[in-house]
C-alpha positions as CSV (number, residue, x, y, z in Angstrom):
1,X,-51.6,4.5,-24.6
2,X,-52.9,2.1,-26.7
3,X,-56.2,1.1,-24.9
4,X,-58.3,3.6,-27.2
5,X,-57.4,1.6,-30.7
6,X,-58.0,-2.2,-28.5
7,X,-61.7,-0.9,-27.2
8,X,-65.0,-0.1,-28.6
9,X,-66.3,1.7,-25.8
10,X,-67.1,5.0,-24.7
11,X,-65.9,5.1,-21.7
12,X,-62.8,2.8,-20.0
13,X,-61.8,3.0,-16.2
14,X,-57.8,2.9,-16.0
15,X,-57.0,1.4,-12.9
16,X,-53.4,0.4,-11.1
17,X,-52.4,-2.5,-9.8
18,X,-52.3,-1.2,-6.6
19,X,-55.9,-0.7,-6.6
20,X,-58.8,-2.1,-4.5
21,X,-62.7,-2.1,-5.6
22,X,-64.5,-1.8,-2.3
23,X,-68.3,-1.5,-3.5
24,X,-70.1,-1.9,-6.5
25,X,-70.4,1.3,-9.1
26,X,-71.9,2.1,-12.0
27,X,-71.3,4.7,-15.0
28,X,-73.9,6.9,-12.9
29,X,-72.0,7.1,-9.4
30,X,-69.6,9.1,-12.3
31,X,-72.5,11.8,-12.9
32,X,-73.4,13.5,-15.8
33,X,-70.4,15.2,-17.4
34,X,-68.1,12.3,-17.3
35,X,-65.4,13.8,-19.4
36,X,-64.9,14.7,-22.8
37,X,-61.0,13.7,-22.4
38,X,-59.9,12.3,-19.4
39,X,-60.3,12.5,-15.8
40,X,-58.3,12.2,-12.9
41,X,-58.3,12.6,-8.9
42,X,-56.2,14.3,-6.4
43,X,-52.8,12.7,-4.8
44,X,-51.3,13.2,-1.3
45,X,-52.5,16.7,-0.5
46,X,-55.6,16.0,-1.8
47,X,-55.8,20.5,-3.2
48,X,-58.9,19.2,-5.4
49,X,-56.6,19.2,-8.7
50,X,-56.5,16.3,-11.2
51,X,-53.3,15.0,-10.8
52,X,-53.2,11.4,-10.1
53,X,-53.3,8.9,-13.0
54,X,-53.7,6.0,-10.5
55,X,-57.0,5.7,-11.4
56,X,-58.4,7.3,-14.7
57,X,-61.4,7.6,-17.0
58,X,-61.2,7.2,-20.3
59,X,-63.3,9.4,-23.1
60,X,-62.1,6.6,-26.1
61,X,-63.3,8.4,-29.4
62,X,-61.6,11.7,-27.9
63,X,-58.5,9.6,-27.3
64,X,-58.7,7.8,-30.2
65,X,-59.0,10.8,-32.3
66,X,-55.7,12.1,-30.8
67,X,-54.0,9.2,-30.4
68,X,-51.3,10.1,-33.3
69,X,-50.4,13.2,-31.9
70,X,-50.4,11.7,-28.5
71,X,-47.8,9.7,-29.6
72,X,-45.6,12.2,-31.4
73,X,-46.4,13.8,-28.3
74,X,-44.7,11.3,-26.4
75,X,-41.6,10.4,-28.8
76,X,-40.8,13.8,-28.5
77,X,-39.6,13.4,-24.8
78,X,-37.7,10.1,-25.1
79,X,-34.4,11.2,-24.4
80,X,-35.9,13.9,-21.8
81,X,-38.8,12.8,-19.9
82,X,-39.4,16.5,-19.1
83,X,-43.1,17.7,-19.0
84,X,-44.8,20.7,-18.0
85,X,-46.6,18.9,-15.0
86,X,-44.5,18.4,-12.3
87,X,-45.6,14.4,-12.5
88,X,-43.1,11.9,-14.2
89,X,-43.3,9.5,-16.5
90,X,-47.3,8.3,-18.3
91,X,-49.1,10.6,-15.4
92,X,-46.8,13.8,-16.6
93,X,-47.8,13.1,-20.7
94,X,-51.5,12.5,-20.5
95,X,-51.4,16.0,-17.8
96,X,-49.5,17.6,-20.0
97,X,-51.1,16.8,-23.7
98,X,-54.2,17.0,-22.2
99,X,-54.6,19.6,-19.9
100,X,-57.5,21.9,-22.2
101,X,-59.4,18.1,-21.8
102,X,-58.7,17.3,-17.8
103,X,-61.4,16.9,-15.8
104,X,-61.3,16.0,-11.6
105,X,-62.4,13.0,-10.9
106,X,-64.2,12.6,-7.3
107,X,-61.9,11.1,-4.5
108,X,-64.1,8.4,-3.8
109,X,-62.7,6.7,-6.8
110,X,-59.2,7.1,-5.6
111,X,-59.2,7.2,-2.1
112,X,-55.2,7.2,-0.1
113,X,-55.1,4.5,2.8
114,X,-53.5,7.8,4.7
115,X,-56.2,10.2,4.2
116,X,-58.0,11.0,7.2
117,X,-61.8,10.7,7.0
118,X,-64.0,14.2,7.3
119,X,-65.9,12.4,10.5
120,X,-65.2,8.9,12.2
121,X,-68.7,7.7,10.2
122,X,-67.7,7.8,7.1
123,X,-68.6,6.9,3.8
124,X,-66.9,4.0,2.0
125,X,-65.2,5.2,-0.8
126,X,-65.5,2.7,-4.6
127,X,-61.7,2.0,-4.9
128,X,-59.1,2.1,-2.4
129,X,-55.2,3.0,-3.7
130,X,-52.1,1.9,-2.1
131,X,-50.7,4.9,-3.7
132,X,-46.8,5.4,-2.0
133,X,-46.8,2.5,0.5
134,X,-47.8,-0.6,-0.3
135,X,-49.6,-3.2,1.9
136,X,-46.4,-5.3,2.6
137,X,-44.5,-1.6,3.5
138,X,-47.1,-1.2,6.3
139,X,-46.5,-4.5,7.9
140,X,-42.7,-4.3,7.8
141,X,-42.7,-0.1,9.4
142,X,-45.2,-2.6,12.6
143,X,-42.1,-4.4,13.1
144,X,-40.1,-4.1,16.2
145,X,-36.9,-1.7,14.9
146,X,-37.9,-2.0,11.6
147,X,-38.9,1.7,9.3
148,X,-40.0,2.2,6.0
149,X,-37.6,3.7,2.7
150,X,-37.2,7.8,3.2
151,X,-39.0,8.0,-0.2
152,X,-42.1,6.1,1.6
153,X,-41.2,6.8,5.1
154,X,-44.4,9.9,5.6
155,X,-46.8,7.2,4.3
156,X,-46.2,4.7,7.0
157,X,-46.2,7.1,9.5
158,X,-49.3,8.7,8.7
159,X,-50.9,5.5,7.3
160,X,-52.4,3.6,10.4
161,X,-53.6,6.5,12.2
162,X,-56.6,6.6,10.0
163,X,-59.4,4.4,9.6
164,X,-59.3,3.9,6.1
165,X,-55.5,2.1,6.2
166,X,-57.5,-0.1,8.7
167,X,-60.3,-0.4,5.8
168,X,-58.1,-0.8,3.0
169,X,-55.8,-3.9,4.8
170,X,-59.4,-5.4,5.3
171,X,-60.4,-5.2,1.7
172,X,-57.1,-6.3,0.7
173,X,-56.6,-9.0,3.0
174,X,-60.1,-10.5,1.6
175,X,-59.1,-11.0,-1.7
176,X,-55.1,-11.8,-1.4
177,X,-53.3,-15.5,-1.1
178,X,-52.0,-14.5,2.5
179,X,-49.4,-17.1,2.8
180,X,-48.6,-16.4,-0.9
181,X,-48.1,-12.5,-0.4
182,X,-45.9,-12.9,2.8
183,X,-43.3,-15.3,1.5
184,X,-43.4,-13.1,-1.4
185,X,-42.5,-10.0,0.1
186,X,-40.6,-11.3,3.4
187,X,-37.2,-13.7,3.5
188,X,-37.6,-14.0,7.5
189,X,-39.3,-16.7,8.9
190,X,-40.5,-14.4,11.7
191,X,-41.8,-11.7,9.5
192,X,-43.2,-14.1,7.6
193,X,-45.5,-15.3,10.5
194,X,-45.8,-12.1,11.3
195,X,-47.8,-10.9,8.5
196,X,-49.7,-13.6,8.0
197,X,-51.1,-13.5,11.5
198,X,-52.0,-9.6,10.9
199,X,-53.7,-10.3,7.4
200,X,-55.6,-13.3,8.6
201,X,-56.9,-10.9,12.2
202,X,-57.2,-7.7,9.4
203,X,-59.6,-10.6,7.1
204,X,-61.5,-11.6,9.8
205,X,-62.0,-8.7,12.0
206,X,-61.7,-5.2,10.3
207,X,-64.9,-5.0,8.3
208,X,-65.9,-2.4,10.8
209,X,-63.1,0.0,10.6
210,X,-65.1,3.1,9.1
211,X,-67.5,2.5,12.1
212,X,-66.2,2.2,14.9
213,X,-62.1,3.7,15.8
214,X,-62.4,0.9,18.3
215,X,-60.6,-1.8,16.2
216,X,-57.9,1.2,14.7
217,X,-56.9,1.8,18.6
218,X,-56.5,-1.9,19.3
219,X,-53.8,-2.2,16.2
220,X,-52.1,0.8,17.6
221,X,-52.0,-0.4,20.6
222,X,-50.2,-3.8,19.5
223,X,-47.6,-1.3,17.7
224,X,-47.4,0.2,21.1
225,X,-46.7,-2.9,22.8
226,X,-44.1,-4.0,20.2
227,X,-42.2,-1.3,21.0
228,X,-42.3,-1.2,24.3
229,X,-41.1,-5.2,24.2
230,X,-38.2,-3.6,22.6
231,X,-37.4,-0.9,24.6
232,X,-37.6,-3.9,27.6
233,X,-34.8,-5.6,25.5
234,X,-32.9,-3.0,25.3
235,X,-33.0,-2.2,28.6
236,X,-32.4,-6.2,29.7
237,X,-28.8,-6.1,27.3
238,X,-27.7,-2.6,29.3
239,X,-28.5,-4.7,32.4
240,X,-26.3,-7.1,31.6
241,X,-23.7,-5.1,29.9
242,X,-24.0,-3.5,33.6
243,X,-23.5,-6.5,35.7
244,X,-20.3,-7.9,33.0
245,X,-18.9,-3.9,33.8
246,X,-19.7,-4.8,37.6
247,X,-17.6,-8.6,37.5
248,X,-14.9,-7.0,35.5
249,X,-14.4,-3.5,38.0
250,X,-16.5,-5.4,41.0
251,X,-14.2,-3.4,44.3
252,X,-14.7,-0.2,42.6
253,X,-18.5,-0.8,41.2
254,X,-18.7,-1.7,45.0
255,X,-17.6,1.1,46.7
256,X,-18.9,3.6,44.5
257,X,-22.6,2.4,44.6
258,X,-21.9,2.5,48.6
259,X,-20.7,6.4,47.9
260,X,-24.2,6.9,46.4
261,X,-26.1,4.9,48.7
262,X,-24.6,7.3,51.3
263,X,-25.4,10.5,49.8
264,X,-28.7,10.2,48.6
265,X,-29.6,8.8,52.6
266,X,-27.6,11.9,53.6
267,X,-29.4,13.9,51.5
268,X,-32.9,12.3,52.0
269,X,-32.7,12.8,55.6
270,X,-31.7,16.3,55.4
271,X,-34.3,17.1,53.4
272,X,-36.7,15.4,55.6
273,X,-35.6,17.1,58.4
274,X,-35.8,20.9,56.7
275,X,-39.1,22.9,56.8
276,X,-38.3,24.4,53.6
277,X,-40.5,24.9,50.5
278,X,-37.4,23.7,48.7
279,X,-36.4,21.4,50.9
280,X,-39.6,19.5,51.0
281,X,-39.8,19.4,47.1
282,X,-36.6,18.2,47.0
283,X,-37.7,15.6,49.2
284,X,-40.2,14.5,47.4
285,X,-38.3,14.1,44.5
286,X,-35.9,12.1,45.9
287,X,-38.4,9.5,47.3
288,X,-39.7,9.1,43.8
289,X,-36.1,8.2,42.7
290,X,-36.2,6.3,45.8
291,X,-39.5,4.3,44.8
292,X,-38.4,3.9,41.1
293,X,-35.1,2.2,42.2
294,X,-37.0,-0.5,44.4
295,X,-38.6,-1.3,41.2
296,X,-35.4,-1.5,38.9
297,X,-33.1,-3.1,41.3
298,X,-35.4,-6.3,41.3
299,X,-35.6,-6.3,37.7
300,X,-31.7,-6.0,37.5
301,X,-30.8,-8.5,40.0
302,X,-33.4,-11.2,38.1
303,X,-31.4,-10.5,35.3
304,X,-28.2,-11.4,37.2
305,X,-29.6,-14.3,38.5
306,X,-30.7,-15.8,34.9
307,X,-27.4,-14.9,33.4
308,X,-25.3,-16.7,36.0
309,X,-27.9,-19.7,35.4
């Protein structure tokens, strides 16, 4: 609150540290009527309200000349940090004191990694906020069995499904100390390796995220496949839970798979032989069982064979 009486200038640009200049601007990309108070962009739902004090222009004489009451303003709500805005904290005093002097501030100077872009060539916005999750949040929610805070969560899941996350990881990438940031925000060796190899691939090859999807997909698709790897574990430690079960109870595992064997051949060639509609589905169901169990049973019996090894 005290930027007005530290500046000489008409105009300041209040920006958080979570914040990422993508392009050059000037005080014209701002138009005209600036704002004879302050101004301010949209959050999440992006309803085309000034509500966001992530980023923020400045009118200094107009704050200077209020700054007294301002503060008053603000002492007044120490014990109870209660405002008329719904928003907490800084964000809920300068929307509440002034709200005759609040102006909206275009999106392109406070653009959500999450927000999904009006067409897949789209424009690049001036700054980039990493407003809810934060870059090293992303990384962690790509990790196998790994999800973000509830308070967060919505951001992560929405977050890589538009180009701009892509975009914004590549403007922040740029400019970060990569190995710096990751043993920052990450104790485990892995994850440290982790996100270093996804920042150094998002540095080097996601400068055309807002033009092509191409490059979006191929991240999703490594998400894809980490998961996948860890559904295979999972599946790998059942088989083997399996075939302790089968050592431990091996006479009745035994006789009980030769039960099933039986039945399903008894079944199969009933069904075969039947010139029913029903019949014949049921057939066919069977012999995809049947062709999806010649593909498991290898896999299960390799495992055997490893874990006896």
């Amino acid at each position: 609150i005290d930027i007005p009486n530290e500046i000489d200038y008409e105009y300041c640009l209040l920006l958080d540290a979570d914040t990422i200049i993508t392009k050059p601007f000037t005080l014209n990309d701002f138009g005209l009527d600036i704002t004879n108070g302050i101004a301010m962009s949209t959050e999440r739902n992006r309803d085309g309200k000034p509500n966001n004090a992530g980023v923020m222009v400045m009118n200094i004489p107009k704050l200077r000349e209020t700054f007294s009451d301002f503060k008053a303003f603000i002492l007044e709500h120490v014990s109870i940090a209660e405002f008329d805005s719904v928003s907490p904290s800084d964000q809920g005093a300068y929307l509440d004191f002034y709200r005759l002097n609040l102006d909206f501030l275009s999106e392109d100077f406070n653009y959500k990694p999450y927000w999904m872009p009006d067409s897949w060539q789209s424009r690049v916005p001036f700054i980039m906020h990493f407003h809810g999750a934060k870059p090293h949040n992303y990384i962690l929610s790509m990790m196998p069995g790994v999800e973000c805070a509830n308070s967060i969560k919505r951001f992560c899941e929405s977050g890589p499904r538009s180009p701009y996350h892509c975009h914004s990881m590549h403007e922040f990438s740029s400019v970060v100390d990569i190995n710096r940031y990751c043993k920052a925000n990450f104790k485990e060796a892995k994850q440290v390796a982790f996100c270093e190899k996804y920042l150094s691939k998002m540095a080097d090859g996601g400068n055309n995220c807002l033009n092509s999807v191409s490059f979006t997909y191929a991240l999703l698709r490594e998400i894809v496949m980490r998961e996948c790897a860890m559904i295979k574990r999972e599946i790998q430690r059942t088989g083997r839970m399996i075939k302790r079960q089968t050592r431990r109870h091996g006479k009745t595992m035994f006789l009980l798979l030769i039960g099933i064997i039986c039945f399903v051949v008894a079944l199969v060639r009933r069904a075969y032989t039947s010139k029913l509609p029903v019949a014949q589905r049921c057939y066919r169901g069977w012999h995809v069982i049947k062709i999806r169990m010649l593909h498991f049973l290898p896999s299960f019996f390799h495992i055997s064979r490893q874990k006896s090894r």
